[in-house]
MARKERO-549572 format. One line per 4 residues: number of its first residue (from 1); their letters; for each residue x, y, z of N, C-alpha, C. Coordinates in Angstrom, 2 decimals. Layout:
BEGIN
NUM> A> X/Y/Z/X/Y/Z/X/Y/Z  ...
% end
This chain:
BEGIN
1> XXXX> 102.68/109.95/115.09/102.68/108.94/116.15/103.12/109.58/117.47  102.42/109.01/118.42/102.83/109.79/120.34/104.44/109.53/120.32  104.97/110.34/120.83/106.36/109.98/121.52/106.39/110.40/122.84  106.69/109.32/123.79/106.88/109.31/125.03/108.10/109.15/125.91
5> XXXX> 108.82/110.20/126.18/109.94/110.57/126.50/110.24/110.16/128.03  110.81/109.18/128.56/111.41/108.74/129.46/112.72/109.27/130.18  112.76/109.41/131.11/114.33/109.66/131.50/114.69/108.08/131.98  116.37/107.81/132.55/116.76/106.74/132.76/116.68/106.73/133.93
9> XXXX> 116.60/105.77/134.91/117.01/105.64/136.02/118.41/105.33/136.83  118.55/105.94/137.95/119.98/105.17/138.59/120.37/103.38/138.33  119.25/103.43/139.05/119.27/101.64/139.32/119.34/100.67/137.88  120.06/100.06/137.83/120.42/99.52/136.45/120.73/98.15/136.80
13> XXXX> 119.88/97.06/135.38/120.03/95.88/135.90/121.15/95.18/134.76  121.90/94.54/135.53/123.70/93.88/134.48/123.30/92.51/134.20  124.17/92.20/133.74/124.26/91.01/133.32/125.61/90.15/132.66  125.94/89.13/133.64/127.35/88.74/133.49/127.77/87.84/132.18
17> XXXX> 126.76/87.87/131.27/127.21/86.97/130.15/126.66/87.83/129.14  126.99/87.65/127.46/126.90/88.04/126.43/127.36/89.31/126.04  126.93/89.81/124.26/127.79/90.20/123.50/127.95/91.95/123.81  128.95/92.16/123.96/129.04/93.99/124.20/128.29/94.80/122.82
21> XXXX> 128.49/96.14/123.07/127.42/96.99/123.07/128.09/96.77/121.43  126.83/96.80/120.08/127.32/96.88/118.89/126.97/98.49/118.33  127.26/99.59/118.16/126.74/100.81/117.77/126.05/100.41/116.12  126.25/99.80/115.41/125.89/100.00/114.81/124.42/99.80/114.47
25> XXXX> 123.97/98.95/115.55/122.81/98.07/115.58/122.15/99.15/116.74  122.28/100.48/117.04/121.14/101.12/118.00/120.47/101.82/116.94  119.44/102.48/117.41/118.59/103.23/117.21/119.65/104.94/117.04  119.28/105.48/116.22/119.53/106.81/115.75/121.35/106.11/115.76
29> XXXX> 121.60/106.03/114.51/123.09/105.96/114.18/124.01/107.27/114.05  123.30/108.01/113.97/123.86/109.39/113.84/124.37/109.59/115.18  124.56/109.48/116.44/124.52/109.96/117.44/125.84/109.22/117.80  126.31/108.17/117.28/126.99/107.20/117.32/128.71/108.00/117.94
33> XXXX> 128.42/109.14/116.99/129.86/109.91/117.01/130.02/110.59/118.45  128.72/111.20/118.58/128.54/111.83/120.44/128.71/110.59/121.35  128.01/109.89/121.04/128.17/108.81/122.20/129.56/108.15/122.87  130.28/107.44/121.64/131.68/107.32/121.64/132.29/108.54/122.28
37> XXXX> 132.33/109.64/122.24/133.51/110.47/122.60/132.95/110.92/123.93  131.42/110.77/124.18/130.98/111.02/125.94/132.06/109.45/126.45  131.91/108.31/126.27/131.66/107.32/126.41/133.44/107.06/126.81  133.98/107.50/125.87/135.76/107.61/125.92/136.10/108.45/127.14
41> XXXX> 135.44/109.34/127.41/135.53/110.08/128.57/135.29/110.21/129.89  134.33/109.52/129.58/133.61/108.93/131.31/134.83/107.74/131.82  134.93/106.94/130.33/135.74/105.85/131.05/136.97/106.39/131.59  137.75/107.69/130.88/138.82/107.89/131.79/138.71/108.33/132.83
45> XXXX> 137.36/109.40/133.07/137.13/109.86/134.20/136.86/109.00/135.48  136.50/107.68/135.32/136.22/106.89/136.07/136.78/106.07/137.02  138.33/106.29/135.88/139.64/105.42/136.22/140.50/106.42/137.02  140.28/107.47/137.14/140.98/109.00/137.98/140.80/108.49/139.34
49> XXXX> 141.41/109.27/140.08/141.09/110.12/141.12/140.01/110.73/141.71  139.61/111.40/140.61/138.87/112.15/141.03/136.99/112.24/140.46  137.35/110.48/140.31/135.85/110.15/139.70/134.42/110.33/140.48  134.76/109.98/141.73/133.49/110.63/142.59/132.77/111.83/142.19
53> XXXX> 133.89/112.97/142.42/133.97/114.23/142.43/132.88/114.64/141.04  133.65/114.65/140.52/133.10/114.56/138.83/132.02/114.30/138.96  131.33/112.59/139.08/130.30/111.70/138.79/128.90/112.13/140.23  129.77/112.92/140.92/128.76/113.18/141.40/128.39/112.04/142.47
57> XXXX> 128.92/111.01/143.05/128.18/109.68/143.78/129.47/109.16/144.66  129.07/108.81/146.11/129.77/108.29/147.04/130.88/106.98/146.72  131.09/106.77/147.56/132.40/105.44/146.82/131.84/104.36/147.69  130.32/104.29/148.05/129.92/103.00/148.01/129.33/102.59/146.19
61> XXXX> 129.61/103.59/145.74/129.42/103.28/144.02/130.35/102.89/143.47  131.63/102.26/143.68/132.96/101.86/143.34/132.76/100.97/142.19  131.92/99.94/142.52/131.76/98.89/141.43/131.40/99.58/139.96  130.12/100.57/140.35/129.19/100.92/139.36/130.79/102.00/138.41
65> XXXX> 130.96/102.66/139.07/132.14/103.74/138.21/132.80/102.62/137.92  133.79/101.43/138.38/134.56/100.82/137.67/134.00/100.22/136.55  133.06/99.80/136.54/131.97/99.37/135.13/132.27/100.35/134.26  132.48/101.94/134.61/132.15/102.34/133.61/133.39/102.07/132.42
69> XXXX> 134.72/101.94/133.21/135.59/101.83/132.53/135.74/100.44/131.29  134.91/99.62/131.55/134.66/98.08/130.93/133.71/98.39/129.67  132.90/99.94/129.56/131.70/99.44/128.41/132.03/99.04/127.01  133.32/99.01/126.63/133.32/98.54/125.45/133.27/97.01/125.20
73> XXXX> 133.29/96.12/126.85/133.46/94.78/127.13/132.34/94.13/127.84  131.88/95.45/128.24/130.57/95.02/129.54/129.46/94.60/128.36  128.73/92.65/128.80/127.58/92.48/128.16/126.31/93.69/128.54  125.82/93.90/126.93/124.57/94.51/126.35/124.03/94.19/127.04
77> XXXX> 122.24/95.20/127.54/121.26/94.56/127.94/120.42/95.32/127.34  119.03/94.71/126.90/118.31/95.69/125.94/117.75/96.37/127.32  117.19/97.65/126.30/116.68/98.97/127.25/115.65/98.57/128.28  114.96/97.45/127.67/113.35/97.40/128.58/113.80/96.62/129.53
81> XXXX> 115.25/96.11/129.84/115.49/95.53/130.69/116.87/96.05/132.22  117.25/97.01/131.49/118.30/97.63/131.77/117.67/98.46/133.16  117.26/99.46/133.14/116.01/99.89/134.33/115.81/99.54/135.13  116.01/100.04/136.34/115.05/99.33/137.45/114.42/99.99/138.53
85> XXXX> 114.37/101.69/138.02/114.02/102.29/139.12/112.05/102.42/139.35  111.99/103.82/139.78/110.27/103.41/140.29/109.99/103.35/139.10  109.70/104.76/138.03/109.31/104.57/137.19/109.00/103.18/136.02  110.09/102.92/135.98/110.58/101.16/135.03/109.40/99.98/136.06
89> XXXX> 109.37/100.26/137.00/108.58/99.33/138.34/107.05/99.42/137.33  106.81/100.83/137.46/105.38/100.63/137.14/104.59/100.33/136.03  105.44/101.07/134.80/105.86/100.21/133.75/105.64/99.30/133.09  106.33/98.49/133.53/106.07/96.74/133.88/105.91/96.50/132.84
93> XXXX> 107.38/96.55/131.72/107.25/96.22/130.29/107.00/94.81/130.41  107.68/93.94/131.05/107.62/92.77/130.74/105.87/91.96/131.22  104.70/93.01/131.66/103.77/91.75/131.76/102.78/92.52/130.94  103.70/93.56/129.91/102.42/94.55/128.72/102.16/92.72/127.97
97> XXXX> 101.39/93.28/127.32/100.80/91.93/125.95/101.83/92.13/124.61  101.74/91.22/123.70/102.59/91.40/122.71/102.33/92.72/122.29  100.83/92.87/121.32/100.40/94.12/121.13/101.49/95.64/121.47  101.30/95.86/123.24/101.65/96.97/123.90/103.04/96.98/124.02
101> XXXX> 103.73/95.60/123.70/104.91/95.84/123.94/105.69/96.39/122.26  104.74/96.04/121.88/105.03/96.77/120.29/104.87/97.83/120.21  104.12/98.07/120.63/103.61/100.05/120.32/104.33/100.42/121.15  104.82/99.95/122.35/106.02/100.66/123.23/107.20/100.89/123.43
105> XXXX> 107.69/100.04/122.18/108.94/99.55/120.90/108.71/101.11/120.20  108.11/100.85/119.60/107.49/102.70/118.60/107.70/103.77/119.44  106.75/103.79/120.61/106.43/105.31/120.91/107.23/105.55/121.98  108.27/104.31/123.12/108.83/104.87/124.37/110.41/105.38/124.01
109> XXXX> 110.86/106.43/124.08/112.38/106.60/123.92/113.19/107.18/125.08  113.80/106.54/125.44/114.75/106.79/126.74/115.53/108.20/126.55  115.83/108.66/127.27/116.76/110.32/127.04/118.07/109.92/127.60  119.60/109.67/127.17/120.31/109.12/128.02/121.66/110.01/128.20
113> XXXX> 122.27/110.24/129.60/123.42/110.91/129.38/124.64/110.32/128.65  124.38/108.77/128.75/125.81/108.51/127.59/125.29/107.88/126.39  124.38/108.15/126.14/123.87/107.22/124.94/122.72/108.19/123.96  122.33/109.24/124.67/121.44/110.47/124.08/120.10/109.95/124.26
117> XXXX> 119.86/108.90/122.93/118.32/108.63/123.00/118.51/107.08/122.62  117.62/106.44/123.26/117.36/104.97/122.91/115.93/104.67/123.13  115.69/103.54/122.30/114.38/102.58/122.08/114.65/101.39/122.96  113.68/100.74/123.34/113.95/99.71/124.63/114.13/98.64/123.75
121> XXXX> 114.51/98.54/122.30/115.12/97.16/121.91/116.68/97.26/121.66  116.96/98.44/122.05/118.39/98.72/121.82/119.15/98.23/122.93  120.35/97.51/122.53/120.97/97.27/124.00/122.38/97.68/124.38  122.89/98.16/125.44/123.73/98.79/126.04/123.82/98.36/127.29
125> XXXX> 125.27/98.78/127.36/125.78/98.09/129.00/125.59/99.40/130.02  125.12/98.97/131.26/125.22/99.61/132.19/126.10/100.51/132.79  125.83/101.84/132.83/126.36/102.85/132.96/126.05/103.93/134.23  127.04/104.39/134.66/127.22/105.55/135.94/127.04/106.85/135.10
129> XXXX> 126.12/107.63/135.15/126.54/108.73/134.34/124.98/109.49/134.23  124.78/110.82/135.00/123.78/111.88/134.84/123.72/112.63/134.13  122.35/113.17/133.34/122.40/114.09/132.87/123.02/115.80/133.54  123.36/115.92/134.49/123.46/116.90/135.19/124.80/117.18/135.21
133> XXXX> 125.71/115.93/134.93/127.38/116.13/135.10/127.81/116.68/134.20  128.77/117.48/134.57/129.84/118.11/134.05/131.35/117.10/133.53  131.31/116.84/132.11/132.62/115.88/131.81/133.77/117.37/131.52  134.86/116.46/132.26/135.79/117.35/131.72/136.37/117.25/129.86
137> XXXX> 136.12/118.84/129.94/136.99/118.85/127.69/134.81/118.74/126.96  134.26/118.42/127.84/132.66/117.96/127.47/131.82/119.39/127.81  132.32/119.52/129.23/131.11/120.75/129.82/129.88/119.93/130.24  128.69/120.84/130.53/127.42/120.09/131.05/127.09/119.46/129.90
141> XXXX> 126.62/117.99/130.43/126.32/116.50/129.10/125.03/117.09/128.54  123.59/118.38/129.31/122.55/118.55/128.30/122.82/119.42/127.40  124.30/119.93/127.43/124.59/121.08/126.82/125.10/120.38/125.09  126.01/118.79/125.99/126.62/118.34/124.69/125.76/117.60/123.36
145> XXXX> 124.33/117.27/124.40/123.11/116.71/123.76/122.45/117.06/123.27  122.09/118.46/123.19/121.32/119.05/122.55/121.29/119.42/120.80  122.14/119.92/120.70/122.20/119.97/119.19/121.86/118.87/118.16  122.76/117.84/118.88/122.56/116.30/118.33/121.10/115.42/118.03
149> XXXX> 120.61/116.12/119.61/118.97/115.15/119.64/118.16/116.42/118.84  118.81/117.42/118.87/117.49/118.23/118.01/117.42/117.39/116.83  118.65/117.40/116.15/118.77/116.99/114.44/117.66/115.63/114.52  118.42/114.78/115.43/118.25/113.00/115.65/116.26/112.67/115.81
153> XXXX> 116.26/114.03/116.17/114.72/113.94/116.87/113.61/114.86/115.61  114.59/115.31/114.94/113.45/116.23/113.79/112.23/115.78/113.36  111.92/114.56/113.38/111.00/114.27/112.65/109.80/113.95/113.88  109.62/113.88/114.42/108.75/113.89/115.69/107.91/114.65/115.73
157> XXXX> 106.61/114.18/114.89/105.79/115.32/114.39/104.08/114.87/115.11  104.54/113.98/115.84/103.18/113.84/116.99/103.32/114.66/118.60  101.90/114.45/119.12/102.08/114.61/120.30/103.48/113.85/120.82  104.35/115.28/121.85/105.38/113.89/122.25/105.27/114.44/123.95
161> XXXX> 104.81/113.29/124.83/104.47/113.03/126.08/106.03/112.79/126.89  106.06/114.00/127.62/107.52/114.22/128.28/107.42/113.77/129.68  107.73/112.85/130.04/107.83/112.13/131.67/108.93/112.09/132.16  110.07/113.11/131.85/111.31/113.75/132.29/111.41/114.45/133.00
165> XXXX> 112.78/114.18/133.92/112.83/114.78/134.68/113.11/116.46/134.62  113.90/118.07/135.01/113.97/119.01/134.14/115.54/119.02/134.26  116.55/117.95/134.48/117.78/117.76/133.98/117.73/117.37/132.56  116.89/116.48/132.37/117.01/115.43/130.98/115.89/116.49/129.89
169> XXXX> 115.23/117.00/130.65/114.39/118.21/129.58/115.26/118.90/129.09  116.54/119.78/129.91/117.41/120.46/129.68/118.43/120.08/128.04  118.19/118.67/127.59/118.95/118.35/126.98/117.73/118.29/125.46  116.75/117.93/125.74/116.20/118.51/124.49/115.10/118.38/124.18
173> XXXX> 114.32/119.84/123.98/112.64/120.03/123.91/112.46/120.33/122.72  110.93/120.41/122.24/110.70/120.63/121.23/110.77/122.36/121.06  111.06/122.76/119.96/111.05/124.16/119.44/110.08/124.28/118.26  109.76/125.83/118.42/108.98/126.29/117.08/107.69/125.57/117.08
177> XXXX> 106.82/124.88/115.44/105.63/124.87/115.83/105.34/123.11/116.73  106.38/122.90/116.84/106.15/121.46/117.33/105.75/121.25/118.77  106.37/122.22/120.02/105.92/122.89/121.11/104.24/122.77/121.33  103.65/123.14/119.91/102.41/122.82/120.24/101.77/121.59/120.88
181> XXXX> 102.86/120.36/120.56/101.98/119.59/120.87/103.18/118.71/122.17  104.03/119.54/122.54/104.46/118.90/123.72/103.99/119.20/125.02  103.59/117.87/125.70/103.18/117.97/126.86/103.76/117.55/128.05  104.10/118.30/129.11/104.95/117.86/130.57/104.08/117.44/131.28
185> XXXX> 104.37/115.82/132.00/103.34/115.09/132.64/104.41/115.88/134.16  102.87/116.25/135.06/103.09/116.60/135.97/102.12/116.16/137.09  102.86/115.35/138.65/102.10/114.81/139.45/101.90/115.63/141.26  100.88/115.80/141.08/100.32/116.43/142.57/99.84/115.33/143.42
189> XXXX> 100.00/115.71/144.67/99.14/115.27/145.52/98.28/115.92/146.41  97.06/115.79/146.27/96.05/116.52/146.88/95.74/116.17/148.22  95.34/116.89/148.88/95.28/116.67/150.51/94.78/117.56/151.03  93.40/117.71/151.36/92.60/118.80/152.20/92.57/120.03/151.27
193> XXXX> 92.63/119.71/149.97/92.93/120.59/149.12/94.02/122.05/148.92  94.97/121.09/149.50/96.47/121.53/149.35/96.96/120.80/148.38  97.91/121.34/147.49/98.70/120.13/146.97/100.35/120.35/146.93  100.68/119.09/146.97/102.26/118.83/146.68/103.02/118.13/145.78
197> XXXX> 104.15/118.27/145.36/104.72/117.39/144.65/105.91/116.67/145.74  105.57/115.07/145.44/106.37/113.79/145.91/106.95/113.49/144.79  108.29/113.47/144.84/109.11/112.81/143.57/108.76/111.60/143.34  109.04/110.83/144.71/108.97/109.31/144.64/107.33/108.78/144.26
201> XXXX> 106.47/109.57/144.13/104.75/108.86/143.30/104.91/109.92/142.24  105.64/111.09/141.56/105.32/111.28/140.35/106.39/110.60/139.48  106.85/109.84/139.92/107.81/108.49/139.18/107.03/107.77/139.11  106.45/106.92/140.06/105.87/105.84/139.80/104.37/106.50/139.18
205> XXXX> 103.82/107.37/138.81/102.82/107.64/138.17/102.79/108.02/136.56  103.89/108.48/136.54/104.67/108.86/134.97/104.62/107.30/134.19  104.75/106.13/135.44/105.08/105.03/134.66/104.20/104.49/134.40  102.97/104.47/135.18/101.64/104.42/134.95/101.04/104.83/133.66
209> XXXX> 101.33/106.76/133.49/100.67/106.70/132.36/101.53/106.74/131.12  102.78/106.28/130.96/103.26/105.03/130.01/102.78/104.11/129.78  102.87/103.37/130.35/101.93/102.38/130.47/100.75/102.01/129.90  99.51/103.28/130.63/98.60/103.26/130.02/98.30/103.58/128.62
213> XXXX> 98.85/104.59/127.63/98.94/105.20/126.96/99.40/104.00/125.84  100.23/102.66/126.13/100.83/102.09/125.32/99.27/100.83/125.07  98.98/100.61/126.10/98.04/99.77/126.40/96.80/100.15/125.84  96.41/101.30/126.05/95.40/102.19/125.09/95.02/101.45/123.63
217> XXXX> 96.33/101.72/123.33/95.86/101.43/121.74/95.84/102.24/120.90  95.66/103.49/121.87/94.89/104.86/120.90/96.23/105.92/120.90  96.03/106.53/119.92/97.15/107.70/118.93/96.54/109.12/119.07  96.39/109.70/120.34/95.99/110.91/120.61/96.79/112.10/120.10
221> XXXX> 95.79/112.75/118.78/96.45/113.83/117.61/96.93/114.74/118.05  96.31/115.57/119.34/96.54/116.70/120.01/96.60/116.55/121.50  97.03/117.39/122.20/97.15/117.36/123.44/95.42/117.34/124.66  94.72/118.19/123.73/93.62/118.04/124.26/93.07/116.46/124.21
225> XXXX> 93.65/115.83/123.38/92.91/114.19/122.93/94.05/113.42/123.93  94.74/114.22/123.95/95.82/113.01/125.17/95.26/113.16/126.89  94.74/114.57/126.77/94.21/114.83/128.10/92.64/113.65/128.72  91.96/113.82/127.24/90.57/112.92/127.18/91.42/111.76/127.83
229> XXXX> 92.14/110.79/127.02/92.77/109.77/127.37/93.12/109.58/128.93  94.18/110.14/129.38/94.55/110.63/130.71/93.35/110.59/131.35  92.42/111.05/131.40/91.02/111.55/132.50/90.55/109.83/132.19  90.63/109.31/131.34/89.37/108.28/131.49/89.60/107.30/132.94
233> XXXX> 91.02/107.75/133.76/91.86/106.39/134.43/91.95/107.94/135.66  92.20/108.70/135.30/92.96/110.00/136.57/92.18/111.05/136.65  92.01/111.78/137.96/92.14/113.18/137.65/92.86/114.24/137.10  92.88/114.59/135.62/93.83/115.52/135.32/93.55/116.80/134.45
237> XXXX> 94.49/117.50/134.81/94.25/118.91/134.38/95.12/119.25/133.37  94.49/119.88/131.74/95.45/120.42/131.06/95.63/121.70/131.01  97.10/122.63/131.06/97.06/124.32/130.78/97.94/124.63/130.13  97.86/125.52/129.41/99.09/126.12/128.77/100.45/126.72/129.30
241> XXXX> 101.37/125.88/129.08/103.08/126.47/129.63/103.69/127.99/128.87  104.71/127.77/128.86/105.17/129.06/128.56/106.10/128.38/126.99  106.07/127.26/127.12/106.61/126.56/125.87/105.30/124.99/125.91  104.51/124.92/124.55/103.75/123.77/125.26/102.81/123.60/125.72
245> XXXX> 102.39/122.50/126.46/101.52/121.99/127.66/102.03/121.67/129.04  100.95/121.68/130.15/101.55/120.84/131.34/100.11/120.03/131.41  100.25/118.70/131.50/99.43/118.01/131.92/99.66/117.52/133.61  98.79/117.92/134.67/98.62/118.03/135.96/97.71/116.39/136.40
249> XXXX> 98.54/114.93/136.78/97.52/114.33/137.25/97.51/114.16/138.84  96.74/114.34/139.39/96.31/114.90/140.67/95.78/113.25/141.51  97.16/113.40/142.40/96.47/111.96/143.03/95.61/112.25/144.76  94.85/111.70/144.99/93.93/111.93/146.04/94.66/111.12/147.41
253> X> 94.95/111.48/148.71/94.95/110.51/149.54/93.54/109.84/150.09
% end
């Protein structure tokens, strides 16, 4: 089956009523043990001094870091709702059909710095926290993730479609013969036949072909069959990485 690898966004949507986060009820229980002890840590880090510093974000983020200290109290929100940046925009879990929102239950998994990996029926409270930070007694969080999501992720024996950013890649790719069939969605923009990369449209295009891919219907075996897919809607180009694929979709002004 496709697996389509998401990163999280900043922007996160709360919610002032209902039940806090239950671990036992997420997705990959194994991870349960990493999560808690990132999770114990952020909150003290949050409550410091020197939580900016750390977290990386100005102290018009005051609210968001003091949250972090609450997650064992802060109401759950499931994943497909939690989101709100471009990517999550385009997305647009909530107007897929029953159908797509099922297969997007299956194949979409979030990459998370305090939570590792989640499915968008899993729910969790809103959190301050990058893959890129450094916890103190932790070290870098893709460093602490990795081992964990290798095990958590072993069985992932389809194409798995990476729309990550290369912080949240950092935390865990495929190895050995499975590489074969991972592919990095990558967005250009063409212009007089120059091209560039815009962060802000290869977000909102990543979410697109989420999107599409869920909506499809279709279970593309190999990377070349994910590329067919991809072309029927984009211009895109597949080549060989140095680990992998890069799939190139090329937007026109």
């Amino acid at each position: 089956m496709t697996l389509i690898l998401l990163p999280p966004s900043e922007g996160k949507t709360g919610r002032s009523r209902g039940r806090a986060v239950d671990f036992e009820s997420l997705s990959f229980p194994e991870l349960n043990p990493v999560r808690e002890q990132v999770l114990e840590t952020l909150a003290k880090v949050s409550a410091s001094q020197d939580a900016y510093g750390v977290l990386g974000v100005g102290a018009s983020l005051q609210p968001e870091v003091d949250r972090n200290t609450r997650w064992r109290t802060e109401p759950a929100v499931p994943v497909s709702e939690l989101y709100s940046g471009v990517l999550y925009d385009a997305l647009g879990f909530s107007t897929l059909s029953a159908g797509s929102k099922r297969r997007a239950g299956s194949r979409l998994l979030v990459v998370s710095a305090a939570w590792g990996a989640l499915r968008l029926a899993d729910r969790v409270p809103p959190y301050r926290l990058s893959m890129g930070t450094t916890l103190p007694g932790h070290g870098p969080l893709a460093g602490v993730w990795r081992e964990p999501l290798a095990a958590a992720l072993a069985e992932a024996d389809g194409v798995i479609v990476d729309c990550r950013s290369s912080t949240y890649v950092a935390a865990w790719r495929p190895s050995g013969e499975r590489a074969s069939k991972w592919v990095s969605v990558n967005v250009v923009r063409e212009r007089a036949g120059v091209r560039t990369v815009v962060s802000h449209m290869a977000k909102h295009t990543r979410g697109l072909v989420a999107r599409h891919l869920v909506e499809s219907g279709k279970d593309p075996g190999t990377p070349k069959a994910l590329h067919k897919l991809i072309s029927e809607r984009w211009n895109a180009e597949l080549t060989p990485a140095a680990a992998g694929w890069t799939l190139t979709v090329v937007e026109h002004d």
